[in-house]
C-alpha positions as CSV (number, residue, x, y, z in Angstrom):
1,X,-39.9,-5.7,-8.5
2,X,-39.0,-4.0,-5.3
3,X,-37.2,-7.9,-4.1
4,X,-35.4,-6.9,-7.5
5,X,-33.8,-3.7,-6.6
6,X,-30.8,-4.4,-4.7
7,X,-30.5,-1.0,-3.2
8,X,-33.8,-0.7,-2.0
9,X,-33.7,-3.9,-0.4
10,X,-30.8,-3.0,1.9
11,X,-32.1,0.3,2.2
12,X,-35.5,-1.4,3.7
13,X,-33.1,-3.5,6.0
14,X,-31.8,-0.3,7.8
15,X,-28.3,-1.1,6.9
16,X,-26.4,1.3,4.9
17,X,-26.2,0.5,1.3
18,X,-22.6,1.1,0.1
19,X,-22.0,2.0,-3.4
20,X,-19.2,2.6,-6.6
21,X,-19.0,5.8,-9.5
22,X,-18.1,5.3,-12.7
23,X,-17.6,8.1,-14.5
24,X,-15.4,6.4,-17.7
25,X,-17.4,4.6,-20.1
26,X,-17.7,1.5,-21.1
27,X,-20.1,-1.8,-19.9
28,X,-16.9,-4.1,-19.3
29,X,-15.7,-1.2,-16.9
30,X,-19.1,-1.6,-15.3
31,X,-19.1,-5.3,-15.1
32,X,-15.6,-5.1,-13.4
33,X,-16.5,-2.7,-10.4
34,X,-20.1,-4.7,-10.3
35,X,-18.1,-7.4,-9.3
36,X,-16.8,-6.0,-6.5
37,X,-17.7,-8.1,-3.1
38,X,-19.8,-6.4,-1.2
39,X,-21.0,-3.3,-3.8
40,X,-25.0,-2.6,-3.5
41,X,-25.1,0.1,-6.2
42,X,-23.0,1.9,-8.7
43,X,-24.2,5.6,-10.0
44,X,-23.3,5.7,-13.9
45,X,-22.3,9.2,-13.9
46,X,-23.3,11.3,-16.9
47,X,-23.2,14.6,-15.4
48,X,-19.4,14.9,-14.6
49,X,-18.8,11.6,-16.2
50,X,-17.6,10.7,-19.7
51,X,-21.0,8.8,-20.4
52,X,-23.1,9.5,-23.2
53,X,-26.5,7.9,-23.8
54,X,-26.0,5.1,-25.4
55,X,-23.3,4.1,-23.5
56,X,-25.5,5.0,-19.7
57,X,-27.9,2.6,-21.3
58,X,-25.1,-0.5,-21.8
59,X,-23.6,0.3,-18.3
60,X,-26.9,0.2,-16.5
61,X,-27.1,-3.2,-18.3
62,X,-24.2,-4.3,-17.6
63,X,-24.4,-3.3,-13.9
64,X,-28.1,-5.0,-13.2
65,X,-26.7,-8.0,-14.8
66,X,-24.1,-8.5,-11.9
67,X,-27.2,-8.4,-9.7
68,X,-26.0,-4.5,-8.6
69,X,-28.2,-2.1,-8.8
70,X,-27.4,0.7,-11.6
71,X,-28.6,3.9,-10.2
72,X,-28.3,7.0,-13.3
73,X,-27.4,10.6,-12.1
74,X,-28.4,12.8,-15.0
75,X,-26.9,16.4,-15.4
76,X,-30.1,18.0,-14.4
77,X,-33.4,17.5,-13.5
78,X,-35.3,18.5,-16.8
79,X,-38.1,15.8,-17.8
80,X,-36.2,14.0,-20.6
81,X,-33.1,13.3,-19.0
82,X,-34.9,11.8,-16.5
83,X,-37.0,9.6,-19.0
84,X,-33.7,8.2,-20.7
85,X,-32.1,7.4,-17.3
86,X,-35.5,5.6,-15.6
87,X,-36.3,3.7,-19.8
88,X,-32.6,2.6,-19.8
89,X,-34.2,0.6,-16.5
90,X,-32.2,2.2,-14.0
91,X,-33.0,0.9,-10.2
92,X,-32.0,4.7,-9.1
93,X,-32.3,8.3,-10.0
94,X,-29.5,10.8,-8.9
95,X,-30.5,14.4,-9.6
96,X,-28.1,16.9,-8.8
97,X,-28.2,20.6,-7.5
98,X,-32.1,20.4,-6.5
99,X,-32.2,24.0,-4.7
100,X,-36.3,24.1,-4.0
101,X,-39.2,22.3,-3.4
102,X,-40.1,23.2,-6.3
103,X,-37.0,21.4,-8.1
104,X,-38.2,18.5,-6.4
105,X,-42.2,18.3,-7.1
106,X,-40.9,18.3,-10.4
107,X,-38.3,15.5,-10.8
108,X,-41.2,13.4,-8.5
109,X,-43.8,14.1,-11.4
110,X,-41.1,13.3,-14.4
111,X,-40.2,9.9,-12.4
112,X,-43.8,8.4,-11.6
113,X,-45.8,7.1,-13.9
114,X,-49.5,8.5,-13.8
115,X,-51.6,9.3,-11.9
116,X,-48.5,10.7,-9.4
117,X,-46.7,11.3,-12.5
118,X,-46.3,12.0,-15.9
119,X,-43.5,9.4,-17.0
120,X,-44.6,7.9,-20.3
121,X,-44.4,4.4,-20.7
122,X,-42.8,3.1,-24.0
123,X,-39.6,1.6,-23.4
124,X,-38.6,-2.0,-23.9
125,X,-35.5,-2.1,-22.2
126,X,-36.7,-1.4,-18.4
127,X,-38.2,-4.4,-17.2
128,X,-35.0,-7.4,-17.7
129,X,-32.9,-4.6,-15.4
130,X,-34.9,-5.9,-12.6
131,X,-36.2,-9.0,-13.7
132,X,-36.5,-11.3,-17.1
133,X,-40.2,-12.3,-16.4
134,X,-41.3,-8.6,-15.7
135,X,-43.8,-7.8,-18.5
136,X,-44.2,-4.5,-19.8
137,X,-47.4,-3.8,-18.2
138,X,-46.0,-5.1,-14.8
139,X,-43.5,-3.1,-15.1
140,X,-45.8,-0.2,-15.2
141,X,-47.5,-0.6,-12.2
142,X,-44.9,-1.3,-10.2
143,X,-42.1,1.1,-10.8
144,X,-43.1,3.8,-9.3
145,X,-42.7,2.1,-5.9
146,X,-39.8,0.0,-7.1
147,X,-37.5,3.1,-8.4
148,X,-35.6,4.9,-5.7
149,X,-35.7,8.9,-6.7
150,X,-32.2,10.5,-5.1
151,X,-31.9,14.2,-4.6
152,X,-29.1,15.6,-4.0
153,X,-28.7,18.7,-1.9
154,X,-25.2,20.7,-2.2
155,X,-26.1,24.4,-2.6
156,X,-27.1,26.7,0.2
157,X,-30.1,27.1,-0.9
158,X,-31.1,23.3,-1.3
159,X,-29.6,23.6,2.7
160,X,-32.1,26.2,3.7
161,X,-35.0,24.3,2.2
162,X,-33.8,20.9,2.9
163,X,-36.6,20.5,5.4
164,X,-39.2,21.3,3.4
165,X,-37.3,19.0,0.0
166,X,-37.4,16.4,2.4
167,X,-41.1,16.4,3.1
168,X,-42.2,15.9,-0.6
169,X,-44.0,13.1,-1.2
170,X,-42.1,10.4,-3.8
171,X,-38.8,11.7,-2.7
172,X,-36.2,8.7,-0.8
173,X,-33.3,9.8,-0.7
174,X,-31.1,12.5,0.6
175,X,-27.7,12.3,-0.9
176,X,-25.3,15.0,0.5
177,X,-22.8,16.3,-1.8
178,X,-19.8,18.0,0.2
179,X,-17.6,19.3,-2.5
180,X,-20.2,21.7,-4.0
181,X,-22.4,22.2,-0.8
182,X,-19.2,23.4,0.5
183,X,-18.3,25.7,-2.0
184,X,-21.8,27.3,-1.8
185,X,-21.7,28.0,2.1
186,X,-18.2,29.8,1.9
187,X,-16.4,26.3,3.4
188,X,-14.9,24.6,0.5
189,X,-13.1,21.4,1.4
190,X,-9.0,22.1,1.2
191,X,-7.0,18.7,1.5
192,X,-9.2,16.7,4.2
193,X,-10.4,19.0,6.2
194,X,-13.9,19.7,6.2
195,X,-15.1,23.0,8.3
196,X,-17.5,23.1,11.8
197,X,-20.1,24.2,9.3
198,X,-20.0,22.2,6.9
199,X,-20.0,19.2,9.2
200,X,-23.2,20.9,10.5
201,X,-24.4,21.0,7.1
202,X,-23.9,17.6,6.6
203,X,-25.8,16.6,10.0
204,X,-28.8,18.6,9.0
205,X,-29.5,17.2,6.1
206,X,-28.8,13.9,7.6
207,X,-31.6,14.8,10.2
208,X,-33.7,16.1,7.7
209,X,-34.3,13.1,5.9
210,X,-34.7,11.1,9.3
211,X,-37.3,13.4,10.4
212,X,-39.2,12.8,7.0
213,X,-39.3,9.2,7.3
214,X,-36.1,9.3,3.8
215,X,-33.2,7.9,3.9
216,X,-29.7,9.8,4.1
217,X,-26.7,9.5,1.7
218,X,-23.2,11.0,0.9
219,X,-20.8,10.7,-1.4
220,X,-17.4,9.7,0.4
221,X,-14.4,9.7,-1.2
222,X,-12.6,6.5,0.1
223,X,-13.7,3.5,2.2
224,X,-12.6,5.1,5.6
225,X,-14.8,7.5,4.9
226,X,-17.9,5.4,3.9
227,X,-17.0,3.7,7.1
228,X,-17.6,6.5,9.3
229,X,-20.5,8.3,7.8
230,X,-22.0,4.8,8.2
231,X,-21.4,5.0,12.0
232,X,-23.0,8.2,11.9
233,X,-26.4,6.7,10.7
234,X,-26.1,7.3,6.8
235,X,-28.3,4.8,4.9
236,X,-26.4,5.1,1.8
237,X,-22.7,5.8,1.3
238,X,-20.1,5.6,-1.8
239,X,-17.0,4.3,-1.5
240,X,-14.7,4.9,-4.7
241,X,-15.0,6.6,-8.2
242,X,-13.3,4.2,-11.0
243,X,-11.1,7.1,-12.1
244,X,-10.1,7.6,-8.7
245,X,-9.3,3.7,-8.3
246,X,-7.4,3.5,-11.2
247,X,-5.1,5.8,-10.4
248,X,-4.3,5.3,-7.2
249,X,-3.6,1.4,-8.0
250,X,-1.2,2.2,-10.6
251,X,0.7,5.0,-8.9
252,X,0.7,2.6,-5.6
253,X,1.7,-0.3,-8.7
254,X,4.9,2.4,-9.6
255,X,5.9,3.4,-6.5
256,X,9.7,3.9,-6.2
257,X,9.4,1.4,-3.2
258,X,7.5,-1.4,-5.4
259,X,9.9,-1.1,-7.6
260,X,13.1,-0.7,-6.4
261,X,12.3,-3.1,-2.9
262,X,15.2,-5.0,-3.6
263,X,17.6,-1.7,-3.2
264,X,18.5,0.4,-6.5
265,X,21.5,-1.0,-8.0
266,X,21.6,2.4,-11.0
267,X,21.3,-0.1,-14.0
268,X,22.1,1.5,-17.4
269,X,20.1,1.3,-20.6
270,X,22.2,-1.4,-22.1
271,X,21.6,-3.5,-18.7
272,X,25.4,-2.8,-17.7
273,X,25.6,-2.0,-13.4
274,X,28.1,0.5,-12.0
275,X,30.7,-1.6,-10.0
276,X,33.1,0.0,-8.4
277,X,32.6,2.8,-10.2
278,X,32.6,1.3,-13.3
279,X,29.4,0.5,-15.7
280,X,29.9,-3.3,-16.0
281,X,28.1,-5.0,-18.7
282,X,25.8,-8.4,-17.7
283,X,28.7,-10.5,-19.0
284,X,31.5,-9.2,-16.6
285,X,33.1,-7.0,-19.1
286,X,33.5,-3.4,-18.1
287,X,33.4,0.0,-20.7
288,X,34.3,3.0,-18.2
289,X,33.2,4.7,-15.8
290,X,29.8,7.0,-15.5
291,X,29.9,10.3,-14.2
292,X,27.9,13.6,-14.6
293,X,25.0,11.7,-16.4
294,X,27.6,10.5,-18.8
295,X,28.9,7.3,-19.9
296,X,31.3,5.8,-22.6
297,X,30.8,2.8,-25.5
298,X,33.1,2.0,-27.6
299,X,32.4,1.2,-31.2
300,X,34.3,0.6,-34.2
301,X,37.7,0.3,-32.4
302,X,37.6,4.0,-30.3
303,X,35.6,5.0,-27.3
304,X,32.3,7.0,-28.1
305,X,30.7,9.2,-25.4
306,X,27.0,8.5,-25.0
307,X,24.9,11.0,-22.8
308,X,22.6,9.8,-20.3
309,X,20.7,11.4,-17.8
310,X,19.1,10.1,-14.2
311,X,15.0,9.1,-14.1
312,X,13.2,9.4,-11.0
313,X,13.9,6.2,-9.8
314,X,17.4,6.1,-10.3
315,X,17.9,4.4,-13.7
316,X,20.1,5.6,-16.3
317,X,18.1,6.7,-19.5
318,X,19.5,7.4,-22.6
319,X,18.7,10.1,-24.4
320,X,20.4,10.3,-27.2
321,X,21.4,7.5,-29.7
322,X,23.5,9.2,-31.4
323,X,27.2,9.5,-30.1
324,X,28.6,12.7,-28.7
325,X,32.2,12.2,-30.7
326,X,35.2,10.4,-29.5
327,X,35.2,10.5,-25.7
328,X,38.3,11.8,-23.6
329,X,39.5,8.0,-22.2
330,X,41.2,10.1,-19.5
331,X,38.4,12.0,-18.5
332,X,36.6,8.2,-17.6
333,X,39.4,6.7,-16.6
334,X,38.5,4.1,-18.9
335,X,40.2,0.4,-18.9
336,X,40.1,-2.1,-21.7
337,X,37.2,-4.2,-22.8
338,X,38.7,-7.4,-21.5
339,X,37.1,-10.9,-19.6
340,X,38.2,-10.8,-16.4
């Protein structure tokens, strides 16, 4: 089972272990980040996320299908939470805002199976995450070493005990949350700057797990990031969150320099181009000239004024279908609607 657990297994090789967050819902959003090149893990978030039960249960599917390893961070650390993530057959268990040692006894005994635990054993959906020949009662006696337990310390409390957290038996990981852990020492992160003391923060915890024999994580909020807490020594990094991702590909998609790379020519809604001053339609004929965010059409014999007013990327828009009244040819300097 252990061979089976993806994260693990690269955690066991000393390299760092670099992972996705999906926080939207849905098992074909899961199977589209699992197949990322080069993704180890993906944490189906259901504690910021918009993940409900059933639907943490079809990701972590989804997710060990692709032969990544679905690791579950639950809102807290109370005993059934921790059930449903580790049935659902999660490879990993995130638990957030562990402040004691204490907190961390306790999410140990929820996730182990007896006798270092009190996990109940019942569910028939664990064993295919890792492998389809796992039986039930294989599954059983192996998952407590086969299931990686993640605590993650961001509060300054978890950072005065982190030492002592560290130490407790059945714990793996240290995962280092920076957002909140900053917020609860006084340094909150503004922009990209992080403060001396949070950095020092960070490199405690990191040395905390080190010295306890754990692995060290952090949640990173691009690749450059991962990248550099990697260099650092940090076992196990993340690299994007899929809301994240999606928005920064479509706003880099809609760019006003994607868009307009070929120069802005000022088109207007009817697909007419201003040339020399006039809007020209896309068969040569011209129908006055646009100023002010206005422009003129002429229907039913007389010259209508239309309103229009200027997007972003320099497109005319129209507003309003319906015509202003009979335009001021004057005022446009119109000229006739003739071939050239």
């Amino acid at each position: 089972m252990q061979a089976a657990n993806r994260l693990q297994r690269i955690l066991k090789t000393g390299k760092t272990a670099f992972g996705g967050w999906q926080m939207l819902p849905g098992a074909n959003l899961s199977r589209t980040i699992a197949r990322t090149p080069n993704l180890d893990w993906i944490c189906v978030d259901t504690e910021h996320g918009n993940i409900s039960d059933d639907s943490m249960h079809e990701c972590v599917a989804a997710i060990a299908a692709c032969g990544v390893s679905p690791v579950v961070r639950v809102p807290e650390g109370q005993h059934w939470m921790i059930k449903r993530a580790l049935d659902a057959g999660a490879h990993g268990l995130m638990v957030p805002l562990v402040r004691s040692v204490e907190d961390a006894k306790n999410i140990v005994k929820y996730s182990k199976f007896p006798p270092r635990g009190t996990r109940g054993l019942g569910s028939p959906f664990s064993m295919e995450k890792f492998s389809p020949e796992i039986t039930q009662m294989q599954y059983f006696q192996e998952a407590n070493d086969a299931t990686v337990v993640i605590l993650q310390i961001e509060t300054a409390k978890a950072l005065e005990n982190v030492r002592r957290i560290a130490a407790v038996p059945g714990v793996d990981v240290l995962l280092v949350g920076p957002f909140d852990l900053g917020n609860s020492i006084g340094h909150p992160i503004m922009q990209a700057d992080m403060d001396p003391e949070l950095h020092e923060a960070i490199a405690e915890t990191h040395s905390a797990a080190q010295d306890s024999g754990k692995w060290s994580a952090i949640y990173c909020r691009d690749g450059d990031q991962a990248r550099h807490h990697a260099e650092q020594g940090f076992n196990m990094c993340s690299a994007m969150t899929d809301a994240v991702a999606l928005n920064k590909a479509f706003g880099e998609a809609f760019s006003l320099e994607r868009i307009h790379q070929q120069g802005q020519s000022n088109s207007s809604p009817n697909g007419s181009v201003m040339v020399d001053g006039h809007l020209t339609s896309s068969d040569g004929g011209r129908s006055g000239l646009a100023a002010e965010g206005s422009s003129a059409d002429e229907q039913d014999g007389e010259f209508n004024e239309i309103q229009y007013e200027e997007c972003r990327h320099g497109e005319w828009v129209m507003t309003c279908e319906v015509c202003l009244g009979p335009v001021d040819t004057g005022k446009y300097g119109l000229v006739d609607h003739e071939e050239d």
